[in-house]
NUMARTI-362171 format. One line per 3 residues: number of its first residue (from 0); their letters; for each residue x, y, z of N, C-alpha, C. Coordinates in nm, 2 decimals. Each point is the difference from the previous one (the first is absolute). Layout:
NUM	A	X,Y,Z,X,Y,Z,X,Y,Z | ... $
END
This chain:
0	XXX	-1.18,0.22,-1.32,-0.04,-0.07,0.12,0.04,0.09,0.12 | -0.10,-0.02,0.10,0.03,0.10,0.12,0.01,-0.05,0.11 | 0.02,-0.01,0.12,0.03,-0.05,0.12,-0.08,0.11,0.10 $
3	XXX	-0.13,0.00,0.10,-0.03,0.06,0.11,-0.06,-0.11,0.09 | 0.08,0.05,0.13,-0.10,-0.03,0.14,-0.14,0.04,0.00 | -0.09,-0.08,0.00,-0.17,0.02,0.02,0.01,0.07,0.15 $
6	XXX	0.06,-0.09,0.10,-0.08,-0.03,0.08,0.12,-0.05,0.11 | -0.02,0.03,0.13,0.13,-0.07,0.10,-0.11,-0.03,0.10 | 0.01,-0.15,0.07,-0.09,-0.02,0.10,0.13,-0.05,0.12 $
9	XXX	-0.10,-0.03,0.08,0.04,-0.07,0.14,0.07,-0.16,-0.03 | -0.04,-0.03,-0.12,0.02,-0.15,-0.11,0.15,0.00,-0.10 | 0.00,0.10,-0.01,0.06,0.05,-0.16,0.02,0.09,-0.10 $
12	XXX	0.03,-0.01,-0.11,-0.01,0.10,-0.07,-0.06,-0.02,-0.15 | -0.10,0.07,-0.04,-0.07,0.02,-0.11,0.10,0.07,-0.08 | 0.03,-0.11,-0.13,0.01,0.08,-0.14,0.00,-0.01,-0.09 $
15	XXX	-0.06,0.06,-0.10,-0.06,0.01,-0.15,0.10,0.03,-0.07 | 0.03,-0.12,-0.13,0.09,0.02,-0.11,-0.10,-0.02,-0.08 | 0.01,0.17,-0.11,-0.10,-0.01,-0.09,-0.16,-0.01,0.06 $
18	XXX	-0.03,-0.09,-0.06,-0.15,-0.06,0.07,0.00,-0.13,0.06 | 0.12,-0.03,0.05,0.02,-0.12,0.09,0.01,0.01,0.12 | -0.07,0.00,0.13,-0.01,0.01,0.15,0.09,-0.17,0.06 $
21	XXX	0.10,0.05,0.05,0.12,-0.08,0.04,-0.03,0.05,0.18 | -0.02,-0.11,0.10,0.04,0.01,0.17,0.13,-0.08,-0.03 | 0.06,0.13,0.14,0.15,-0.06,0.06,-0.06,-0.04,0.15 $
24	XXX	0.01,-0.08,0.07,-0.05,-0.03,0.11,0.14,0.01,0.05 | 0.00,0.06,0.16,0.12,0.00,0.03,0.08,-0.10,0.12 | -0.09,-0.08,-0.03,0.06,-0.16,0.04,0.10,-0.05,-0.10 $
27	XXX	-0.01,0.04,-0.15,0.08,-0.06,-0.11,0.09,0.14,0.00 | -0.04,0.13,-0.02,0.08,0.10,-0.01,0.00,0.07,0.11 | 0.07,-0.03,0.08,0.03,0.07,0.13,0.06,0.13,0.00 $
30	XXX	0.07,0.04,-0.09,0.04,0.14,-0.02,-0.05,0.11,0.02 | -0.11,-0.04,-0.05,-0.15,0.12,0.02,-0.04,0.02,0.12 | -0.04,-0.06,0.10,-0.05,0.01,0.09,0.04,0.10,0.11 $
33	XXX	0.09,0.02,0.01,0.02,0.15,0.09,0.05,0.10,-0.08 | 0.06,-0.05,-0.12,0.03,0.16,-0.09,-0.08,0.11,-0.02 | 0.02,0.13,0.02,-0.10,0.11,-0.04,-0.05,0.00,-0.09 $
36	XXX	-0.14,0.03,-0.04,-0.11,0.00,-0.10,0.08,0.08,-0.13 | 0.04,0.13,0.07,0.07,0.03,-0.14,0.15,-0.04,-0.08 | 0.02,-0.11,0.10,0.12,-0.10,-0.10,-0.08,-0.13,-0.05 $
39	XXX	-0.11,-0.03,0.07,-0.02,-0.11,-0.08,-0.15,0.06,-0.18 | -0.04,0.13,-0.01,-0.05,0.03,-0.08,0.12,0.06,-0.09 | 0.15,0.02,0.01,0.10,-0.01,-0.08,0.05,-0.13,-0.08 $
42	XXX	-0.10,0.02,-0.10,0.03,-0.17,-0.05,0.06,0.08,-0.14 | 0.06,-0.06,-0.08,0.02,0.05,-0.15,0.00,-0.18,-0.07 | -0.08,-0.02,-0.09,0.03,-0.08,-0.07,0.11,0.01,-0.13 $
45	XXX	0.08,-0.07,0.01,0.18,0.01,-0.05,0.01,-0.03,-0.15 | -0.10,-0.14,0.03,-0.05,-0.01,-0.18,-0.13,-0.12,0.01 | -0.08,-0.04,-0.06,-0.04,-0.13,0.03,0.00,-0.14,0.10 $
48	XXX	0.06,0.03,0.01,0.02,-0.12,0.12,0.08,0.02,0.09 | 0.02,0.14,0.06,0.07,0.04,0.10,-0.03,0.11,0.11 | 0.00,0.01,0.10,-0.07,0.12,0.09,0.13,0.03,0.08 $
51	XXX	-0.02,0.12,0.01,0.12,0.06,0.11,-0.08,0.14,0.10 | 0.09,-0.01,0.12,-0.07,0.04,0.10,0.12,0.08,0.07 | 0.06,0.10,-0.08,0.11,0.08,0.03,-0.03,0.05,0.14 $
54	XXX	-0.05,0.08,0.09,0.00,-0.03,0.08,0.00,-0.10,0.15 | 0.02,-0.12,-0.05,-0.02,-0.11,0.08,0.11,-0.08,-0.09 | 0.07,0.03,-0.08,0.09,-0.12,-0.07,-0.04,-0.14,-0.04 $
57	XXX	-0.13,-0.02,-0.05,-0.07,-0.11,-0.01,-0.04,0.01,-0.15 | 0.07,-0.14,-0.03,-0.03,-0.03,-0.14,-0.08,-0.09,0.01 | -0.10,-0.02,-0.11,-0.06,-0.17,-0.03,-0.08,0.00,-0.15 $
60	XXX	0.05,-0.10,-0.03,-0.08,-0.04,-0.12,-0.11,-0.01,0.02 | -0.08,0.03,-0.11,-0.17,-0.05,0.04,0.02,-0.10,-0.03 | 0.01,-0.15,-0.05,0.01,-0.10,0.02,-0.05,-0.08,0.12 $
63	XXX	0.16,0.09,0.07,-0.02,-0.06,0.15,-0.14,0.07,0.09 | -0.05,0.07,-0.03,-0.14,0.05,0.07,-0.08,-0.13,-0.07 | -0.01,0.00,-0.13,-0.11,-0.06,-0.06,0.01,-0.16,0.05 $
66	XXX	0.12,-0.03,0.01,0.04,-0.16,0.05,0.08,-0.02,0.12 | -0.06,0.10,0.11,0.02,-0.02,0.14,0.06,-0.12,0.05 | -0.03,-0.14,-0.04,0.04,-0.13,0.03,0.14,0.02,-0.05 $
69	XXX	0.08,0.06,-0.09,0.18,0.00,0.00,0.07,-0.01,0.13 | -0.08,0.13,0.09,0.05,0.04,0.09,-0.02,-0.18,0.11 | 0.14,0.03,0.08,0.02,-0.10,0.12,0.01,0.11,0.13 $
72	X	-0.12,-0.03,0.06,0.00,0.07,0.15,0.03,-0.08,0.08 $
END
């Protein structure tokens, strides 16, 4: 399984695990949104259900992408 950024918009962030196209909108993940393009295309996926974003110190389960509603804003 592999972990890449498609795609960074004005919206969010595009990314494909495997052949799955996952948006972070950054109303839910705000982290992204002013970080440099080349920390947020440092993604490494850790194992299965885990993404890490070594330069930006940001962990998340895919889970929590896939079931956005966890999160309390």
């Amino acid at each position: 399984m592999t972990a890449e950024v498609s795609q960074i918009s004005q919206h969010g962030v595009w990314l494909l695990l495997d052949n799955r196209e996952m948006f972070l909108p950054y109303d839910k993940f705000p982290w992204f949104k002013n970080a440099p393009v080349s920390a947020i295309q440092n993604v490494k996926l850790l194992n299965r259900h885990h993404l890490y974003w070594s330069d930006l110190d940001i962990d998340l389960e895919v889970e929590s992408i896939e079931h956005r509603s966890y999160f309390r804003w």
